[in-house]
N, C-alpha and C positions, 0 to 999 in steps of 0.2 A: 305747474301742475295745478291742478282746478279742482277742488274738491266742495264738499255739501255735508251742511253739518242743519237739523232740525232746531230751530229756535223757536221756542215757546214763553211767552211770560204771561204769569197766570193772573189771572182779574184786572187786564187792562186787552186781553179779547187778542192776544197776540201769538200765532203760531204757524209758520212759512219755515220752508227751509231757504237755507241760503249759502249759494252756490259762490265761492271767489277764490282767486289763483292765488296761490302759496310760492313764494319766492323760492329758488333755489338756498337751500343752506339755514333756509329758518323752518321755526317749526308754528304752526298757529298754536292759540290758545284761544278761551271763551270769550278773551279781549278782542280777538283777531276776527273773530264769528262778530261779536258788537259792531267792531267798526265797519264792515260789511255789509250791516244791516243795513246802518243810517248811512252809510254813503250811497247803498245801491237804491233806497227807496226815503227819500229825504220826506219831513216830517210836514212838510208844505204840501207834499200829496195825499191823495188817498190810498190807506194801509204806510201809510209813512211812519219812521221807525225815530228812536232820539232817544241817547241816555247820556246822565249828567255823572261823572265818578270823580273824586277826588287826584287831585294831580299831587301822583308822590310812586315811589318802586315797589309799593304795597298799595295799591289804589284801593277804595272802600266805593262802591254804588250808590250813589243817592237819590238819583230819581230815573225812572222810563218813563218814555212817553210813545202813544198810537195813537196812529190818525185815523180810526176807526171808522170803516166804512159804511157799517150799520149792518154786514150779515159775518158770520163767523166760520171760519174752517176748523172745527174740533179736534178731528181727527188728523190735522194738517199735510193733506193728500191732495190740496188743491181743488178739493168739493165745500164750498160754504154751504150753509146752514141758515135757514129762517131763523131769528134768534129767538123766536118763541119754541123753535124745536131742542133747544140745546141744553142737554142735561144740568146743565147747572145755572142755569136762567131764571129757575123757578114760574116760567110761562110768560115773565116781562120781556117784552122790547126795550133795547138798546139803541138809542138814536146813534146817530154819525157825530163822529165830531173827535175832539183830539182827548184821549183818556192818558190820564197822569197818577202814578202812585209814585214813593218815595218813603226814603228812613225818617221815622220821626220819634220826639221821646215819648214816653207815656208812664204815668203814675206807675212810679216803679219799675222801669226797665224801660226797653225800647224795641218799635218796629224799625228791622234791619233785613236786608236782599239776603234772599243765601242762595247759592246755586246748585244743579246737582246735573253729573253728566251720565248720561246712559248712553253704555256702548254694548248694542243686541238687547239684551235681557238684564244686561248687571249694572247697577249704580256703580263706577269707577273712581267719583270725586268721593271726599272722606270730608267727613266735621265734629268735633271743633278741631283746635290745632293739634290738641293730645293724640291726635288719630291723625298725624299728615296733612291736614286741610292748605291748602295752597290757596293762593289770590287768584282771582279770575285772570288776572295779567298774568300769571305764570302756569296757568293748569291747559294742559298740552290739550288738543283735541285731535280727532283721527275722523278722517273719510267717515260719514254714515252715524260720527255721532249724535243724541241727543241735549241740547243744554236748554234745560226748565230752572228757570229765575221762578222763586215766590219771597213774598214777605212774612216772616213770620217777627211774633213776641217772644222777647225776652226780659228774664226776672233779672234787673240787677241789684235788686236790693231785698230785703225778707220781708215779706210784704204783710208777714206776722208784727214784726216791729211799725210798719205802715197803718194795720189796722190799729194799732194799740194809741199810736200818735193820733187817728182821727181822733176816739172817742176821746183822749184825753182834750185837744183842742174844740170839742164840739161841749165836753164840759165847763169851758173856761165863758 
């Protein structure tokens, strides 16, 4: 059985659905939609797909990558877009070429992937774990749904106690 699930990652110009057959007796998840991606549209082409995740039964996302062809599908209908028309472009052109973000640390906490799946109109996936949050290797996906990857920041540490550490070290 063949089904289609919308994949979009945000600020690397990535949004295509993608279509791949489900085995009998398994079920996909947002890992099942990933490898889909980069296998059906390899990162050597153009709109070529690629993500790097930790290899363990809890995978964590560390990098995507698009081989960005220089005009963008927003609406991911399979109509691209002049990239100077695209509401979030702020009127710059985007060259072609291969766009890459990734988890990295930062003063006081970290840029990390989070996912989130929309099935119709409702967010399905939940976060943090207090709320159900699953790994993308295990959160189930259905015909028709949508899964939007972004990077967001995280505080892990009080960044009251951070400020307080500069100015003392900016005293010394």
């Amino acid at each position: 059985m063949a089904i289609t699930v919308q994949l979009r990652v945000v600020g690397i110009y990535y949004n295509r659905p993608i279509t791949f057959e489900v085995e009998p007796g398994t079920t996909p998840t947002v890992f099942s939609v990933m490898k889909a991606a980069r296998d059906q549209f390899p990162i050597s082409s153009p709109e070529g797909f690629d993500f790097v995740s930790t290899a363990s039964t809890n995978p964590s996302m560390e990098v995507i990558r698009h081989n960005f062809s220089g005009s963008y599908d927003f609406d991911g209908n399979g109509v691209t877009t002049d990239p100077v028309d695209g509401p979030t472009l702020r009127g710059r052109s985007r060259s072609a070429g291969t766009y890459e973000l990734g988890e990295q640390a930062i003063r006081g906490g970290l840029v990390g992937w989070q996912y989130y799946v929309v099935r119709g109109n409702t967010v399905v996936s939940t976060t943090p774990a207090s709320r159900g949050f699953q790994s993308f290797a295990k959160f189930e996906v259905q015909d028709g749904d949508k899964v939007i990857w972004r990077l967001v920041a995280i505080a892990t540490e009080n960044t009251e106690e951070l400020s307080r550490y500069d100015r003392i070290a900016k005293k010394s």
